[in-house]
N, C-alpha and C positions, 0 to 999 in steps of 0.2 A: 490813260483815258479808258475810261469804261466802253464794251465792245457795244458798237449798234445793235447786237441780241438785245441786252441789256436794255435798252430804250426801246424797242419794237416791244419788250415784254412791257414797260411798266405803261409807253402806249396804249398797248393794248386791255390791260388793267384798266386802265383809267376809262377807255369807250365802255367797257362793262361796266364801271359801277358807274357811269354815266345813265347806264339803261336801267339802272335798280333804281338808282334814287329819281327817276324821270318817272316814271312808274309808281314809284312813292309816292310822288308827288301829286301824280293825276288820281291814285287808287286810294292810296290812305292819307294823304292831308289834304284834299277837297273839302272833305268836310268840319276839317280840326282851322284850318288857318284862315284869317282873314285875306281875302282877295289879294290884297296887295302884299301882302308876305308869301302868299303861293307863288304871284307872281315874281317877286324876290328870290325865291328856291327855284322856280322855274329857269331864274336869269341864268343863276349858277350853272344848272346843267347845259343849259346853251353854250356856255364860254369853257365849261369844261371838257364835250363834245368837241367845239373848235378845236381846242389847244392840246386836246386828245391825240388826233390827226394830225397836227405841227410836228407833234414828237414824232408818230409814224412818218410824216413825209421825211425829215431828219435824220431817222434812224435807215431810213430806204437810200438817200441822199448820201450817208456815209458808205453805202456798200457796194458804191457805183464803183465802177476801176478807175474811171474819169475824174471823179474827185482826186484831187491830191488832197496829202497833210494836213496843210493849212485848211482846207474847204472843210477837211471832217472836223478838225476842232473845232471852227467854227459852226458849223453844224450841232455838233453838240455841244455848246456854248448857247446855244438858241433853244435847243430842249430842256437844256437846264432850266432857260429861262422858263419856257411853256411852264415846266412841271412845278415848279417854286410858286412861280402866278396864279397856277389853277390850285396849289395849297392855300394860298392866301386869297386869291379873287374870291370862287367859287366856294370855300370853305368859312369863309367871313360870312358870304353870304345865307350857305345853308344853316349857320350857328347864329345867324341875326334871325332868320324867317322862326327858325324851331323855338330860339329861347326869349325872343325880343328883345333881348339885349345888346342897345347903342353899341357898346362897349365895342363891338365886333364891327360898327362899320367904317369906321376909318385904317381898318386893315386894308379894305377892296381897295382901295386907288392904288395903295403900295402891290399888289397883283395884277392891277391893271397896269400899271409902269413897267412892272416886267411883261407882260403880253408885247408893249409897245418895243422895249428895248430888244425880245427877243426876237420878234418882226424885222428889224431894223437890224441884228445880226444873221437873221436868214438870208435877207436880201444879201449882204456882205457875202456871206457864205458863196450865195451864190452867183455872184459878180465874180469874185474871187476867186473862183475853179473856171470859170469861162478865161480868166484871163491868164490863169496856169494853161489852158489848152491850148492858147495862141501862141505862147509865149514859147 
């Protein structure tokens, strides 16, 4: 399993070009995109930002001493997920707003299932280390 460096780095990656392409968006396709595809590439940064931070909370989550084993695979099990979903959610998205092309939006829901599934192994995750510490 890849070190929580590793995920606080590509984390952190991700909040950056979260701030380029958000910036983009407000500076130079204001005036290139119709309303509702800015707001389509706007959506993207939104969910990207979120799921930005998932992987930082994740990668922070793995370096606790209080996690056991199982809590950090878990943990990064759930980043995975983040980072996979913000390829497909957010990048369906920004490759629908730019090109107009359909083609690109029945990727988003398969991104947004993993948002959901990797939520749902966070929470795991962290159920999971609480009840290593009772136990």
């Amino acid at each position: 399993m890849p070190s929580s460096s590793i995920l606080l780095a590509i984390g952190g990656a991700l909040c950056g070009i979260g701030v380029m392409l958000g910036a983009f968006a407000a500076h130079g396709l204001k005036s290139l995109l119709a309303p509702y595809l800015l707001e389509v590439f706007q959506t993207g940064v939104m969910y990207q930002f979120i799921h930005a931070l998932g992987v930082l909370v994740c990668a922070i989550a793995m370096k606790l001493p209080s996690i056991g084993d199982k809590g950090k695979k878990y943990f990064f099990r759930a980043a995975i997920c983040f980072i996979i979903g913000t390829l497909c959610f957010s990048g369906s998205l920004y490759a629908l707003a730019l090109t107009g092309i359909k083609w690109f939006g029945p990727i988003t829901p398969f991104g947004g299932l993993l948002f959901i599934i990797g939520w749902g192994i966070f929470v795991f995750a962290a159920l999971q280390s609480q009840l290593t510490q009772t136990n």
